[in-house]
C-alpha positions, 0 to 999 in steps of 0.5 A: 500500500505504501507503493500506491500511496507513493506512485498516486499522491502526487498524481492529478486524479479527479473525483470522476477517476475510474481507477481499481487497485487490485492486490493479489492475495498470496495468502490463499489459493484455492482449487488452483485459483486465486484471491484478490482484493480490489481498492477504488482509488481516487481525489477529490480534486488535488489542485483544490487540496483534495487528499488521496482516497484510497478504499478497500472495495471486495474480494474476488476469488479467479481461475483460468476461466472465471471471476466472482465476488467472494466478499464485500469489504465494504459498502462501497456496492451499495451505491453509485461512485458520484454518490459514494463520493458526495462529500467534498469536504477540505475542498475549496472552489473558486467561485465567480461572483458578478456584481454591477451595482457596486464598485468592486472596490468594496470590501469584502464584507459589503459585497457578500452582504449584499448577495445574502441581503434579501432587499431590492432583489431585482437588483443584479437578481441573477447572480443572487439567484446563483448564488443562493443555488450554490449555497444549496450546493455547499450545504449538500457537498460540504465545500468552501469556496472563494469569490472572485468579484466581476462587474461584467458577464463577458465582453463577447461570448467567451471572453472577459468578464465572468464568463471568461473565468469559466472558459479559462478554466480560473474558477470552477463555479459561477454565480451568474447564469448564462445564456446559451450560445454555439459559440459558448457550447464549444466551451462550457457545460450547462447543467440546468435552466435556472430563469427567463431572460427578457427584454421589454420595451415598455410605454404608456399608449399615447394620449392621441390613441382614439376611441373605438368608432362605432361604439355608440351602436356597439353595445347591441347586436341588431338581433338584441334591438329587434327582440326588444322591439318587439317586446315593446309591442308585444307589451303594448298589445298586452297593457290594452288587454288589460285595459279592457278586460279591467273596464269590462269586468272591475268596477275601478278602472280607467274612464276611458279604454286607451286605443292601441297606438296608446298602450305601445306609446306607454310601452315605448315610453317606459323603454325611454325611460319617461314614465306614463300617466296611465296606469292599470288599476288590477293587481295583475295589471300593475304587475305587468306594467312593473315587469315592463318597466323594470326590463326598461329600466334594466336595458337603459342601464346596461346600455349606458354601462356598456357605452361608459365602460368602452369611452371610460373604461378598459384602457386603448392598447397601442397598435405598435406590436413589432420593433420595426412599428416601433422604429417607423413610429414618431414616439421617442426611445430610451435605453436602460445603460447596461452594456448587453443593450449596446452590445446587441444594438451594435452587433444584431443582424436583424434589420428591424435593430439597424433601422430602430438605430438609425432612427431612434438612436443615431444623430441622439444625444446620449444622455436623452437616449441611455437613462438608469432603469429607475429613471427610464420607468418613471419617465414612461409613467409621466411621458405618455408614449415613451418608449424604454428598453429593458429587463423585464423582471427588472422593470417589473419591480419598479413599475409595481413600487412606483405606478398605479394600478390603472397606470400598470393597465395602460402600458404596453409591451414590445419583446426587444430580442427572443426570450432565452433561458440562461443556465448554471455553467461550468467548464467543459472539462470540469470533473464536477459537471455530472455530480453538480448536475445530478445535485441541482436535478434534485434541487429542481425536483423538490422545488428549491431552484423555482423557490427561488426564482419565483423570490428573484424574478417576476414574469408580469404584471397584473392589471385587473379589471376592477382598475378600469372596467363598470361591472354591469353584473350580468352578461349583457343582455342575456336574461332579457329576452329569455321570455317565457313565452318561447322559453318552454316552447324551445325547451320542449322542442329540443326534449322531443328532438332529443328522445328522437334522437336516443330512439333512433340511436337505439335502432342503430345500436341494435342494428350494428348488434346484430351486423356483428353477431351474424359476422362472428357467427356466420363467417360473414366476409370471408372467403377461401381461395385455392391456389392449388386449383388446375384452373386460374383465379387470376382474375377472381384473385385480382378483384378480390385481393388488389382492387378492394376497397375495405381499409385493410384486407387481412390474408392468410397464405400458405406459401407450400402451394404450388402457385405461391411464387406467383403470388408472390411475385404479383404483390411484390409487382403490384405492392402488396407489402403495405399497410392495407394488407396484414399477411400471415404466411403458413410455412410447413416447412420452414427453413431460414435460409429459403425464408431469407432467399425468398423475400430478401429481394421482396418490395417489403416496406417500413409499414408492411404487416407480414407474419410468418408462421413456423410450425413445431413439429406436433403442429399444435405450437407455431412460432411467429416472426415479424418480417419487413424491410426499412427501405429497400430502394435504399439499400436497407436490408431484410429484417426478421425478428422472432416475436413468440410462440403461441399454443393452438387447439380447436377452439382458441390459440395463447400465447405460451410464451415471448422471444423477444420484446417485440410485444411491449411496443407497437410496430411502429415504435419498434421500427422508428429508428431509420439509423443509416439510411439516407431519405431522399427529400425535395424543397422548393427554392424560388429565391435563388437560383437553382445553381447555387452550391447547396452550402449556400442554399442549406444555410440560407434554408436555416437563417431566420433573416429575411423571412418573408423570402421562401416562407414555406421551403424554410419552414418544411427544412426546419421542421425536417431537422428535427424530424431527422433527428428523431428519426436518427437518418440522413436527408439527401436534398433535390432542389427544384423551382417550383411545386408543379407546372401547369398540371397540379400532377406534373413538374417540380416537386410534385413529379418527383413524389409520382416517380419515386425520385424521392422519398418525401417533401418538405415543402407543403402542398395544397390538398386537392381531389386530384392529389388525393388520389396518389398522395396521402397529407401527413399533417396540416403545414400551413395556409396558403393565401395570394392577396392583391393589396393596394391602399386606397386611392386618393380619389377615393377620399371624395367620397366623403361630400356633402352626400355624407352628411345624408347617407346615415339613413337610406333614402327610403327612412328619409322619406318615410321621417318627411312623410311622418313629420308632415302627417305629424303636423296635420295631426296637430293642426286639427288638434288645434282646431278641435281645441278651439272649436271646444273653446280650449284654445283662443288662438289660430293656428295654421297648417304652416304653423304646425308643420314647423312645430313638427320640423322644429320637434325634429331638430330638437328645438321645442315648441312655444305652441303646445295642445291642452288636452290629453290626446294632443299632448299624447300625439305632441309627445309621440313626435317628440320621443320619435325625434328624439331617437331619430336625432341620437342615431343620426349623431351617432352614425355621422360621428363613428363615420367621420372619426372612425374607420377611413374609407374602403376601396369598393374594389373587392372581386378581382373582376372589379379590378381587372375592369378598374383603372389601377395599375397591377403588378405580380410577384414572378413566382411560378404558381402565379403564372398559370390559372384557368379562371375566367376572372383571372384570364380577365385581369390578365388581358387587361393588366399584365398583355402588352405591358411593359415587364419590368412594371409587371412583374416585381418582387415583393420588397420592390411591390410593397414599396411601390404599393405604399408611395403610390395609392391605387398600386395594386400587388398581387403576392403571396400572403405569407411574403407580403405580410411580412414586408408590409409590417416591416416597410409600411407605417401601422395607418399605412396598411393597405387594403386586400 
């Protein structure tokens, strides 16, 4: 042991050392064999002061041919080498410890305080949230460690900074968490996600945002307006029944019956709100006039609960969603002073960054441009529409300490870069990584790590309703117009149609009952053909076998007949081999190698379901084995797996017992592996040309720079990464131009799927009735949609004349509101006349007169002239109620209109465009080229025949920026392409038309 000692104390062993000392002892011999004793031999990390471990493990006793264990000498069996090595104690890590809101300059004492202190944890959170993981570590482990203090994390991915400590091997733990990247990968080992690293660019909507238009016709739907107008008339219709059962049948009752027009007046009144000076006098007619006037009233209020709540209420979001929104806009910027921010606005490749620098940033003073958090966040609460970058966790606890909570509801958010996760990291060749990885696993499992991000970090905020929005109380206008005059009428409908619907569900049942038991009793569907026949069957066989039409076809073959090989050889010619055939081959005599001779060069596939039956010799047991082949055409070879052997009498067959473990998967998940074999794959490129090397085009497939290029092929590559990995092959790439030529079934991508140039696509196709036929869809991609966009023509915005003012009403309400007022004002007329005649009235009226009363009660002007009697003040009040209506539904639809929403183009099938005068243009992508549509051949005799082609066709960068300085420019292109460069290239109220 002194030798050991001698020859490995000085040795740079580690704690991950696999090193057995194994000691003969010469003591014993036994049988002509020999005993051993086995010593694990370790440190726990010399250059951090570790000592060498030596420890005494078990006995094994060997001879020429064999070992086994004799005896253990310890426990060193009863656990893993990591957990028997677990205690680190006497050693001293060297930690690096990240702080940027004090000068390094700070002793000792300061700087750990500050780290264990539990206040203003937003504060440098992430390196407190490390910290207090590593103290979890040290509590477990049993180690100490040293800091090493720095106020950066890097200067670039892996120098300088906290990160440079790590790659350079200086310190063996870190505070800080990182995030992920190739560049870092090469050099450090993450072990375990610890936060969510956000930037936000917060702002309160500016004040000049606008209202929703229309809002005033908003708080009900047309269904709810018409329901409630006729409960006004059914309600009518009811108080004058009322009235004359009362004056037929009570002795108190009203002098007079009210005619009908007079109970819907006092219906209508009560929906207004004003009340009646007519009342019944039955206690069931006071109930009734009660419910009326509470429905009213209900209606009354929600109606202005809904229009306060939207004008006072939940506060207007920003339009502004994107950083390139943001760039375009005329709201003013600000950064948080951290060196990631300037970093990443100095070095990002997006072209939403650089034009966010060029406008917001460059030609700036800086001292407007890059505040201190604290300042940032108060300056978006009293600066409406400020704009301020920073971290969000951060930002979050200082928006909660110095806003409101109406204040906290009217900001906006705008992610600055992707969300990233940022992990705990140690070097790559640490001899710690897999022991600090499975304590932190633990840490993560009982809760501690999200214990402490949940302390550290917040992931929003919180705006709650009651901050803005008037609770009404009940969903709008729901319980209104469940009357019970339809309520039991629908209730018992839908019960009849749900006992029709359980009796006739019933009849199927016991049909499909029935269907069942006569096929399992009868042997419905099945049938025997013999093969060794002296007549053919080809055709009977051909009918039956090929052209079926059942989902799956199961076939039980005994492949000793004397025409089995044609068989066979006619499902290899007509592919047999595939899902739509489950086979189970009977072989009597069963030999492996004529197995193996027979279908090695058989058309079997990944999906065939082929059971070969090898029977013992009393013909009561079979063993089974599973047959295919992963991809024959690309030289996979013939797969024969044993499954199991199965007991069989006359009665039922079991299974005895299983050869493999064939049957704890299923055939798929047994098969899924495509481990070396190439697939044969095909993409679509239009961006480029088809004679770029494929470096060229395989990286411009998966960047995610100009997105709008080639949307499709870039997300089927990507998404066929992933697929690769999973299933452990290689792709093979064939690069075309285009999805088909001018057949749906010929050219491009399509043609190499029919003649088996490839094995699949990734770019997605559109499902059509003739593609149904050979093709069969895997998964929905996405949708494919081609726009003609263009904003609205300067000549459009004349629409809006004096004609304007008119158009809130149709021209038959116009006339039909003229013809009322002037009937209105006869009525008053011979109400004045009457009047005088009965001595009630001692001034004389004219026609004219009264028909500018009528006019000047439609213009919301009073009159000085009112009738005295009843029926006269009934009929003045019934005009005045109509213009009252009339006056707020015309304000409402001439305010939502001239402040709402600009005019549309009255352009909307592609007929009306090709007969317009707009100048077209059309991306130069192939699929656009062809169409047999009527109104397509239209458009292009009329727009794209005999013009110029360098003003027809256009790309899309090209299309869109001609669509947005020149109004009328009308693009046709793909949605995905255009949408992009419209958000990109177009200012939010610049959005053009469809």
């Amino acid at each position: 042991m002194s030798l050991l000692e001698e020859l490995f104390d000085k040795a740079n062993l580690s704690i991950n050392a696999d090193v057995t000392y194994v000691k003969l002892n010469s003591e014993e011999e036994l049988n002509k064999g020999r005993l051993f004793t086995l010593y694990d031999v370790y440190n726990k990390g010399s250059h951090l002061g570790g000592k060498l471990n030596i420890t005494i493990d078990q006995n094994i006793y060997c001879n020429h041919s064999t070992c086994e264990i004799k005896e253990y000498l310890s426990e060193l069996h009863k656990r893993t080498r990591l957990q028997q090595r677990s205690n680190l104690k006497g050693i001293t890590f060297r930690q690096v410890a990240l702080v940027t809101v004090l000068p390094l300059n700070s002793s000792e004492k300061l700087l750990m305080d500050f780290l264990n202190s539990e206040d203003n944890v937003h504060l440098d959170w992430i390196t407190r949230l490390g910290y207090r993981n590593n103290l979890h570590l040290q509590e477990v482990l049993q180690f100490n460690f040293s800091n090493i203090w720095q106020d950066q994390w890097s200067l670039n991915d892996t120098i300088g900074g906290a990160m440079g400590e790590v790659v350079t091997e200086q310190v063996e733990l870190s505070t800080s968490a990182f995030v992920l990247s190739p560049a870092r990968l090469r050099a450090i080992f993450p072990t375990m996600e610890v936060a969510q690293f956000r930037s936000v660019c917060l702002f309160r909507t500016p004040h000049n945002a606008g209202i929703k238009p229309g809002v005033f016709l908003e708080p009900f739907k047309p269904s709810v307006w018409l329901v409630f107008v006729a409960l006004l008339v059914f309600s009518g219709l009811l108080l004058w029944l009322i009235f004359r059962l009362e004056h037929r049948w009570l002795q108190r009752c009203l002098a007079f019956i009210p005619s009908l027009l007079s109970s819907c007046l006092i219906s209508i009144g009560a929906a207004c709100i004003q009340g009646s000076h007519l009342i019944p006098n039955s206690t069931g007619g006071r109930l009734a006039f009660i419910s009326l006037m509470l429905t009213s009233f209900l209606m009354y209020n929600y109606y202005t609960s809904i229009v306060v709540s939207t004008l006072l209420g939940s506060p207007v979001r920003s339009n502004i969603k994107t950083i390139q929104q943001l760039a375009d806009s005329s709201l003013d910027v600000g950064f948080q002073d951290i060196p990631f921010n300037m970093v990443y606005l100095n070095s990002s490749p997006r072209t939403d960054i650089i034009n966010l620098v060029k406008r917001k940033v460059e030609g700036r003073d800086p001292k407007s441009i890059w505040l201190n958090a604290k300042d940032g966040v108060l300056r978006v609460r009293q600066q409406p529409g400020f704009v301020f970058v920073l971290e969000a966790s951060f930002s979050y606890n200082v928006v909660e300490k110095y806003y409101l909570p109406h204040e906290i509801c009217e900001l906006n958010e705008i992610p600055f870069r992707p969300e990233s996760a940022v992990y705990t990291v140690l070097h790559r060749n640490s001899t710690y990584k897999e022991l600090f990885k499975q304590i932190q696993s633990r840490m993560l499992e009982v809760g501690m790590i999200q214990n402490h991000r949940l302390f550290y970090t917040k992931t929003k905020l919180h705006c709650f309703s009651s901050n803005y929005v008037i609770k009404v109380g009940m969903e709008y206008a729901a319980p209104l117009f469940i009357a019970l005059l339809i309520a039991y009428f629908v209730a018992l409908f839908v019960l009849l149609l749900e006992l029709v619907w359980a009796y006739l569900g019933r009849r199927n049942l016991q049909s499909l009952l029935h269907l069942a038991n006569l096929s399992l009793n009868k042997s419905l569907y099945t049938q025997y053909l013999d093969l060794n026949a002296t007549y053919s069957q080809s055709e009977h066989l051909k009918d039956q076998l090929v052209n079926h039409n059942l989902i799956k076809l199961g076939i039980y073959f005994d492949i000793n007949c004397k025409q089995s090989d044609k068989v066979l050889n006619m499902a290899n010619m007509q592919r047999l081999f595939t899902d739509h055939y489950h086979w189970l081959i009977f072989d009597r005599n069963f030999n492996l190698n004529q197995l193996h001779e027979r279908f090695s060069e058989a058309n079997l596939y990944f999906n065939t379901e082929l059971i070969y039956i090898e029977p013992l010799e009393d013909f009561n047991s079979f063993i089974l084995y599973d047959l295919y082949n992963k991809a024959k055409h690309l030289g996979s070879k013939l797969n024969i797996t044993i499954d199991r052997q199965i007991e069989c009498n006359e009665g039922y067959c079991h299974v005895n017992h299983f050869l493999s473990d064939l049957h704890k998967r299923t055939r798929l998940q047994h098969r899924k592996f495509l481990t070396g074999i190439t697939l044969r794959i095909n993409i679509a490129i239009t961006s480029l040309p088809l004679d770029t090397p494929d470096d060229q085009i395989k990286a411009f497939l998966n960047s995610q720079d100009d997105i709008h290029k080639d949307p499709f092929a870039r997300m089927g590559y990507q998404t066929h990464q992933a697929l690769m990995d999973m299933l452990d092959c290689n792709f093979s790439y064939i690069f075309r131009d285009r999805w088909t030529d001018r057949s749906e079934l010929t050219g491009g991508l399509i043609e190499d799927l029919i003649n088996d140039t490839v094995d699949l696509a990734a770019t997605g196709f559109i499902y059509t009735s003739g593609r149904t036929k050979l093709f069969k869809p895997l998964a929905w991609h996405s949708s494919f949609r081609s726009v003609c966009m263009f904003l609205n023509p300067r000549s459009a915005g004349t629409e809006l004349r004096v004609t304007e003012f008119l158009e809130p009403f149709s021209w038959s309400v116009w006339l039909m509101f003229s013809i009322l007022l002037l009937f209105t004002g006869f009525l008053l007329w011979v109400t004045f006349l009457l009047e005088r005649r009965m001595n009630r009235g001692d001034m004389e009226t004219s026609l004219l007169t009264s028909c500018l009363l009528s006019f000047g009660a439609a213009c919301i002007q009073g009159a000085w002239l009112l009738p005295r009697s009843t029926g006269g003040r009934m009929v003045f009040y019934a005009i005045m109620l109509t213009c009252f209506l009339m006056y707020n539904y015309y304000t409402s639809i001439v305010v939502s209109t001239l402040l709402g929403a600009p005019p549309k183009s009255s352009i909307r099938t592609i007929q009306q465009l090709a007969d317009s005068n707009l100048e077209v243009a059309v991306e130069p992508t192939i699929y656009t080229k062809t169409s047999d549509l009527a109104d397509i051949r239209s458009l292009y005799r009329k727009k794209v025949l005999n013009k110029d082609p360098k003003r027809i066709w256009l790309s899309s960068e090209k299309g869109v920026l001609m669509v947005r300085n020149n109004p009328g420019f009308v693009l046709i292109a793909e949605s995905a392409t255009a949408y992009i460069l419209r958000q990109t290239l177009s200012a939010p109220r610049d959005l053009p038309a469809e």
